[in-house]
C-alpha positions in Angstrom: 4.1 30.1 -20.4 1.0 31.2 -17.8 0.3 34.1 -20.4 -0.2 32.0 -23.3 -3.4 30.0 -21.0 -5.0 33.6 -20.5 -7.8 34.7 -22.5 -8.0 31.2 -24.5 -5.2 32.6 -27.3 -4.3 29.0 -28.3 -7.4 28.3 -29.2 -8.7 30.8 -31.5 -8.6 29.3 -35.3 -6.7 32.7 -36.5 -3.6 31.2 -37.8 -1.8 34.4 -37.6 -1.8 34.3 -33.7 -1.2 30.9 -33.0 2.2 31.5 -32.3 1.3 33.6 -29.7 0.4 29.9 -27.9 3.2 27.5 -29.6 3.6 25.9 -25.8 0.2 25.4 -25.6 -1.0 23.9 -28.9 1.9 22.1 -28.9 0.8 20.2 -25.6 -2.5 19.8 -26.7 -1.2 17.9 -29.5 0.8 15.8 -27.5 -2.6 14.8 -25.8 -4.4 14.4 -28.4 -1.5 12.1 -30.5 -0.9 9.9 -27.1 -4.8 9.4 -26.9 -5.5 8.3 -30.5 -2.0 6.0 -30.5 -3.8 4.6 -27.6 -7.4 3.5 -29.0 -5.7 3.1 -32.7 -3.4 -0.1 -31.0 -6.4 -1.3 -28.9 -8.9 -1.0 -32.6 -6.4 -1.0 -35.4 -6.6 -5.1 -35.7 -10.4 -6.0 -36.4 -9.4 -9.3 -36.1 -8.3 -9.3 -32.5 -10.0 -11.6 -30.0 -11.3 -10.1 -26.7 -8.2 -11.8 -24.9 -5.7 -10.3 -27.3 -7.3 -6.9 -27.0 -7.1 -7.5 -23.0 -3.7 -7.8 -23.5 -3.5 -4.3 -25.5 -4.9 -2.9 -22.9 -3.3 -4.8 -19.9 -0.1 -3.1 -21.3 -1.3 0.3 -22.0 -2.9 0.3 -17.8 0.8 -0.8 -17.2 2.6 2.6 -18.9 0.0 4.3 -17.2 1.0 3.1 -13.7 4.9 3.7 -14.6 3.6 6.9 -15.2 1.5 7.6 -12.5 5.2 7.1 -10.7 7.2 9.2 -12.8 4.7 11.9 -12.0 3.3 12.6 -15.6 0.4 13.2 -15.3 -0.6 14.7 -18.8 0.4 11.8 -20.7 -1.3 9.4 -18.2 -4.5 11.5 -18.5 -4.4 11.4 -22.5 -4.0 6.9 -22.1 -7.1 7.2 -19.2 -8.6 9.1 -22.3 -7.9 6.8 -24.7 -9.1 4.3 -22.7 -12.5 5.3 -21.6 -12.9 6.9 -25.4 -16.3 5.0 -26.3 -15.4 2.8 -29.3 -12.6 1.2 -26.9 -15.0 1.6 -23.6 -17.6 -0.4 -25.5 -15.7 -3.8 -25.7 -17.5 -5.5 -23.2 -16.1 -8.9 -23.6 -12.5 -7.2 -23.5 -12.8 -5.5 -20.1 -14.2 -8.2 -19.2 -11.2 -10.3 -20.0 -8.6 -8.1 -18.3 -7.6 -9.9 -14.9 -8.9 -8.1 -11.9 -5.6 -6.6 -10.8 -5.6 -4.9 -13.7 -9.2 -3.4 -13.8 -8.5 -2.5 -9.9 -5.5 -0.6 -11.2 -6.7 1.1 -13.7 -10.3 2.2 -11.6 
């Protein structure tokens, strides 16, 4: 609802208005649960090796392309997010290990 972005209602911290903003909070959490489900599969194995975590990855640049095409572009801004979060950004050897293609998609 284009009232509910005016005057930044959903994100004042008094709980007795923040139904005034359910829409709005409620996408934000969307964001925010699609980018940490995105660098919690990439980190949540510490024993991953750099080509396994590639894979992770691969797959999560490959729902962002199907969703690139299917037009949504809030939950294909909250997996770029994810992606280029820093713990996940900071796998050198894992980007590194993506295949081209997928590094050219995903730039």
């Amino acid at each position: 609802v284009p009232h509910q972005c005016l005057g930044a209602i959903w994100s004042r911290r008094d709980k007795n208005r923040s139904h005034e903003a359910a829409t709005v909070l409620a996408t934000v959490n969307q964001f925010n649960a699609v980018s940490f489900r995105v660098i919690s599969t990439v980190l949540m194995e510490p024993d991953l090796r750099p080509s396994e975590r590639a894979r992770v990855i691969s797959t999560w640049i490959d729902i962002a392309q199907e969703l690139r095409v299917l037009k949504n572009f809030s939950s294909l801004k909250a997996i770029i997010s994810g992606l280029q979060s820093n713990p996940v950004y900071r796998l050198q050897k894992t980007w590194q290990a993506l295949p081209k293609e997928k590094v050219r998609k995903y730039i």
